[in-house]
N, C-alpha and C positions, 0 to 999 in steps of 0.2 A: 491395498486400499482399505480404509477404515469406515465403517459404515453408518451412517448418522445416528442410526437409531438405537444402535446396541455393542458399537465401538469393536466389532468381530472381524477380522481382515479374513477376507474370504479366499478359501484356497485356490479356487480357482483361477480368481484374478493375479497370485501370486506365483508367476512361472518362476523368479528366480529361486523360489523355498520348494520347486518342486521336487527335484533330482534327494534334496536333504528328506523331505519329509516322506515319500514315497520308494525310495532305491535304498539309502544309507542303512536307517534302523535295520534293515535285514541283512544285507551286508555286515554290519555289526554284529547281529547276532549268530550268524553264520559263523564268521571269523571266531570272535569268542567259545562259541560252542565248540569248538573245532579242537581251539586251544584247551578247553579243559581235556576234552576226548584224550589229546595227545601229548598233555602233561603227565598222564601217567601215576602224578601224586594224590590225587582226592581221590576217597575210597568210592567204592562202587553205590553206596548209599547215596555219598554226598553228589555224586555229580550224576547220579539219575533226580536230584532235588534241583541240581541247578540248569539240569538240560530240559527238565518242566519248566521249570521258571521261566528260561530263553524261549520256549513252545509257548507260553502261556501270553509271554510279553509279545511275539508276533503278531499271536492269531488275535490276541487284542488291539493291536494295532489296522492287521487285515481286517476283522469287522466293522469297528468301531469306525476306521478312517478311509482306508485304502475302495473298501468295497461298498461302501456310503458316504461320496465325496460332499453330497448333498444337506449333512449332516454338522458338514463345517461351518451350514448358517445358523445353526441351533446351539445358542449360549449353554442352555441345559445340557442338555449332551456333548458337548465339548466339555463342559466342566465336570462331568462324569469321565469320559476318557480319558482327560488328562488327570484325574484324581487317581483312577487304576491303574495308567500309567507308572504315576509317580511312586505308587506304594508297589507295582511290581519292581522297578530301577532300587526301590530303597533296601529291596530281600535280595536283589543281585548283588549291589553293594558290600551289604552286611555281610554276605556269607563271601566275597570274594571282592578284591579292593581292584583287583582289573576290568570289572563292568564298571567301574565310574567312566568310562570311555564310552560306554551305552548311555549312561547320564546325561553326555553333553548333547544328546539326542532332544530330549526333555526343553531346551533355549527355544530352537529355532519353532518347535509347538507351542510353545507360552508364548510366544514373539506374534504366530501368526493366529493362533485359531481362541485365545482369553482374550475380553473385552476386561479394557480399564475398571476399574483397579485391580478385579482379579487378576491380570497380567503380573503386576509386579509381586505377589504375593505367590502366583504360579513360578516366576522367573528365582524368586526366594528360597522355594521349598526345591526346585533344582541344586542352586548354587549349595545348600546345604548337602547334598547327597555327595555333588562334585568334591567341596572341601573338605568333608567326611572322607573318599576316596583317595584324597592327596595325602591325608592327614594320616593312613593306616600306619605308616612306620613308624611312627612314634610313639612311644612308649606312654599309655594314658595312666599309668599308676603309680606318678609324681605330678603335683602340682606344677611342675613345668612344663611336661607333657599335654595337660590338660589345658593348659596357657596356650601353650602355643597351636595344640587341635585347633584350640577357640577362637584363635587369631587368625588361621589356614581359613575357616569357615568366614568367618566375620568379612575379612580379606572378598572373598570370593563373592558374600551376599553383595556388598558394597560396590563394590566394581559391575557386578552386572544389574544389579537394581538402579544402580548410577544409571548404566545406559539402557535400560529400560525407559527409564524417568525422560531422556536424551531423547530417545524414540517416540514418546508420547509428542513430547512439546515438539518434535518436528512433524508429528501428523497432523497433530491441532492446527498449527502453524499453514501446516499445507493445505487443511480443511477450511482454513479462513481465506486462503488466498483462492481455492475453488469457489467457495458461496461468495466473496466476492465481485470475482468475473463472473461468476452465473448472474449475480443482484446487478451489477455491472453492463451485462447484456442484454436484459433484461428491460434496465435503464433506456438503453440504447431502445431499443424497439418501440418501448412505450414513446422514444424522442422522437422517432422517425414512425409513429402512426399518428403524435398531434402536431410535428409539420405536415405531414401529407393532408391531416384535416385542417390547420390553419392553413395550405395554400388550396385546397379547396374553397376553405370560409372567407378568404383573401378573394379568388377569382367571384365567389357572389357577391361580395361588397363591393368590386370594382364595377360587376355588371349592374349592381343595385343603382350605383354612382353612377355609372352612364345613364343608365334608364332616368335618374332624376334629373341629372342636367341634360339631359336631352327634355323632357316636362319641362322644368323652368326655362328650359331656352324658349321651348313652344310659347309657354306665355308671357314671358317677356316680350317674343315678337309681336303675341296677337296685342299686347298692351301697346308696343308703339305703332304697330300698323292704326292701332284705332286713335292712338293720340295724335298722330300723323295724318294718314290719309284717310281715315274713315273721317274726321275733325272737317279737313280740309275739303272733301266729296261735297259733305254737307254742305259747307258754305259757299262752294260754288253753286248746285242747286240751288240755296236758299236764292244769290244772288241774281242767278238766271232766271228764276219764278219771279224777285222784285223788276227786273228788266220787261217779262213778257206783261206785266201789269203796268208800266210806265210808257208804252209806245205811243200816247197820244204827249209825253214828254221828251223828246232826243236826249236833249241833253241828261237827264234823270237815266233814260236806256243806255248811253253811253260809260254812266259813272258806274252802274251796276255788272256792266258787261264786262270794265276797265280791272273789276271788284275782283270778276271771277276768275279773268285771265292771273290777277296779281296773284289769287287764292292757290290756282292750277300749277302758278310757276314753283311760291312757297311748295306746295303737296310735293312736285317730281321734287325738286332738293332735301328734301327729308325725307322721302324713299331711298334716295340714292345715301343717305348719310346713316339710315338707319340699316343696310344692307354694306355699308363697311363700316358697320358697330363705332360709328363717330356720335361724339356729344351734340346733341342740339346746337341747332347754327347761335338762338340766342344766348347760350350759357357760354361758346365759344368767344364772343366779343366783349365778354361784359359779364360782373358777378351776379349772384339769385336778385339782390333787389334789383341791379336795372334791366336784367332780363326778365323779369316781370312785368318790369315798367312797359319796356318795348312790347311785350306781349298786350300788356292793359289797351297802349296804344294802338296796335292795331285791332284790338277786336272793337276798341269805339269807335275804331276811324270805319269798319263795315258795320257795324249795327245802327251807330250813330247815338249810345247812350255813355254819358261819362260815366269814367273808371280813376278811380281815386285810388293812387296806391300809396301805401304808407310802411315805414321801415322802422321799427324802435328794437331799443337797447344796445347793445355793445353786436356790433359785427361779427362773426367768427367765422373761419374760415370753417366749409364743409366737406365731407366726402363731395366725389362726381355724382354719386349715386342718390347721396341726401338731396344734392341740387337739381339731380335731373328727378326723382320724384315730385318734390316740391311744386317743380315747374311743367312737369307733366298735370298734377292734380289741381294747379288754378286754372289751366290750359281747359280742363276738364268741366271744371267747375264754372266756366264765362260761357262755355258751348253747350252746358245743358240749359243758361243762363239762357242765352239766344235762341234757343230751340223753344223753351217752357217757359219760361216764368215772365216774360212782357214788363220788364222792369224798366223804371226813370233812371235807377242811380244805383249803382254798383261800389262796393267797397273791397280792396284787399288789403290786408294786413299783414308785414311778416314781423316778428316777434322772435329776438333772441332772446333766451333765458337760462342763461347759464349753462348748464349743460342739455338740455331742449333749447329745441326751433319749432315757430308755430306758424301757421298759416291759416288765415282764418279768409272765407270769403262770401258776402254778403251782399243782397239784392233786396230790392222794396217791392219785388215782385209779388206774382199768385199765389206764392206758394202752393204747399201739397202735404197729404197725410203723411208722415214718414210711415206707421204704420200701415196701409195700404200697401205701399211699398215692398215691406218688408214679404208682404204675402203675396207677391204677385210670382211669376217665375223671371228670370234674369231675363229672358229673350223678351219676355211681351212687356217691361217694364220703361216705362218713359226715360229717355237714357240710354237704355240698352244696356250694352257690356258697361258701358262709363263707370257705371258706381262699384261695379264689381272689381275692375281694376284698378281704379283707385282705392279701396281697401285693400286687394292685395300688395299693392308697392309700398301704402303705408305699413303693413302689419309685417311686409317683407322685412322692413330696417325697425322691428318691436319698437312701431308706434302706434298711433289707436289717430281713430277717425270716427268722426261725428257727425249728424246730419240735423239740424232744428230747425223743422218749418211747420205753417199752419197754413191752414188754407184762406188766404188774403193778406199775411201777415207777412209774405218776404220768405225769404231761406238762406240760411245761414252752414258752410259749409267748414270745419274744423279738422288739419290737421297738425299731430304734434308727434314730432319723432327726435331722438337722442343727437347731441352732437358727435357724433362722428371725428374721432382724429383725422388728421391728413397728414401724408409724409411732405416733408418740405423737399421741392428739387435741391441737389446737392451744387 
């Protein structure tokens, strides 16, 4: 394995170069020694110089390597062993061409324990000793001789520098495909901690989402309970106060009594419509203007003040939503009408304009400060929740609502909100 930072294959990790780097050399020199001993030809000089050398090249092997494996992470000092190495293989050589067999010793150490590029240059100065060694029988004192040395060596650097070169580009090779499954796994983890955080941040946004439609359900109910039956409560009261003041009139006690039951009947039917989330009974029979109109008419027919409705511009079909606001907010605006302001004559308007729809609704009533109003608190305000919910159904569908009145001058009540597509039944 080749090490990222200093390109050293560490011996340790290298069991297959074990048996070569650790058992062989000495075996080698063993064998060799043996043979000089028992050739019998080198003089007694020469082979106490070459059985040093064989002692020398051991115990340099023993120190340097064998007995400080730890040593083989140290670039420095590998390049020192393997440099006295090589100069001892080169005086075995020189002085006897059968230690080139100890030479080929010198591969498998440039192979595992030199970092690129000294490797190739380590695995070089080998192959030189090798083909030096091949090359002894021939005769170097003719220019052919010398040729051909040069070719024996050439030969040899080339062929294992070759696959030295071979060796590299397969560890690089193999070091890209490790940092890539490592950057790879990596990947992965980092994928599977921000699903695990998007379906955490998934389960808040769902509960965020329940918790706000469950809110807007809340006021959407309390909105039609009050357009509904808090509307309706009223004006049976109101009707049953005008009865308990009319008893010297029957007839008069009758019409008001007649008033309340019709009011009481209306209120249960639009409890009951607005607890199975059905549209307004009058939006059901009939589009915004004449469920208006119906509206207009009944509230003159129990107040007893005309209501003028009137319809301009081009028609357009609307949301349910735009319709049932619309017709909740004059619903709104005729029963504060009744309650507050003591008016002769009442106006409503609706007004298509292209892409707005407008509602306007006006009385020659008492009017009132709008600013007083605005400071008062919703509970204790004349109206009550009314004005509140009618601004939020308007501002629900980003339209804007308006209030102009003065106090003797009448009040004028304005909303205007976007036309809304509708899908056509297929």
């Amino acid at each position: 394995m080749t090490s990222r930072k200093t390109g050293i294959r560490a011996y340790p990790r290298e069991p297959r170069w074990s048996p070569v780097l650790t058992v062989v050399p000495y075996v080698l020199l063993a064998v060799l020694a043996g043979f000089r001993i028992f050739d019998g030809r080198p003089p007694a000089g020469v082979l106490r110089i070459d059985l040093a050398l064989c002692a020398l090249a051991a115990a340099w092997i023993l120190w340097m390597f064998t007995l400080h494996p730890r040593w083989t992470g140290r670039p420095r000092m590998m390049a020192l062993f393997f440099t006295g190495l090589v100069l001892v293989m080169g005086a075995l050589v020189l002085r006897d061409a059968s230690f080139g067999i100890f030479a080929l010793v010198g591969y498998p150490y440039a192979f595992v324990l030199l970092p690129w590029p000294g490797r190739l240059a380590g695995v070089a100065a080998v192959a030189v000793l090798a083909g030096t060694a091949q090359a002894a029988g021939i005769p170097r004192s003719s220019a052919l001789g010398l040729t051909a040395t040069g070719l024996i060596i050439a030969v040899n650097v080339l062929a294992m520098c070759g696959l030295a070169w071979s060796d590299q580009s397969s560890s690089e090779q193999s070091e890209q495909r490790r940092q890539a499954l490592e950057e790879l796994a990596a990947a992965n983890r980092k994928l599977e901690a921000t699903l695990a955080d998007n379906e955490g941040l998934h389960a808040q946004l769902l509960a965020r989402a329940r918790e706000t439609g469950v809110r807007d359900e809340r006021r959407r109910m309390a909105r039609e309970i009050h357009d509904t039956l808090a509307q309706g409560l009223t004006g049976i009261v109101t009707q049953l106060q005008a009865a308990e003041h009319a008893e010297s009139d029957p007839a008069a006690r009758e019409r008001h009594i007649a008033a309340a039951k019709g009011l009481a009947r209306e209120s249960l039917s639009e409890a009951r419509r607005s607890v199975d989330a059905l549209r307004p009974e009058p939006l059901e029979t009939a589009r915004l203007s004449g469920a208006l109109a119906d509206v207009a008419d009944r509230w003159s027919e129990l107040n007893g003040v005309r209501v003028e409705v009137t319809t301009t511009g081009t028609a357009l079909p609307l949301a349910p939503e735009t319709e049932l606001t619309l017709l909740r907010t004059a619903q709104e605006a005729l029963a504060n009408i009744a309650k507050h302001a003591r008016a002769g004559r009442v106006g409503v308007t609706l007004s298509y304009l292209g892409e707005q729809v407008a509602l306007d609704v006006r009385d020659d009533g008492t009017g009132f400060d709008p600013a007083r109003l605005d400071l008062e608190p919703a509970e204790t305000r004349n109206g009550g929740f009314g004005l509140v919910a009618m601004r939020q159904r308007i501002e629900a569908l980003n339209g804007t609502l308006q209030i102009e009145s003065e106090p003797g001058a009448g009040t004028g009540v304005s909303a205007c909100v976007p036309v809304a597509p509708t899908e056509v039944p297929a």
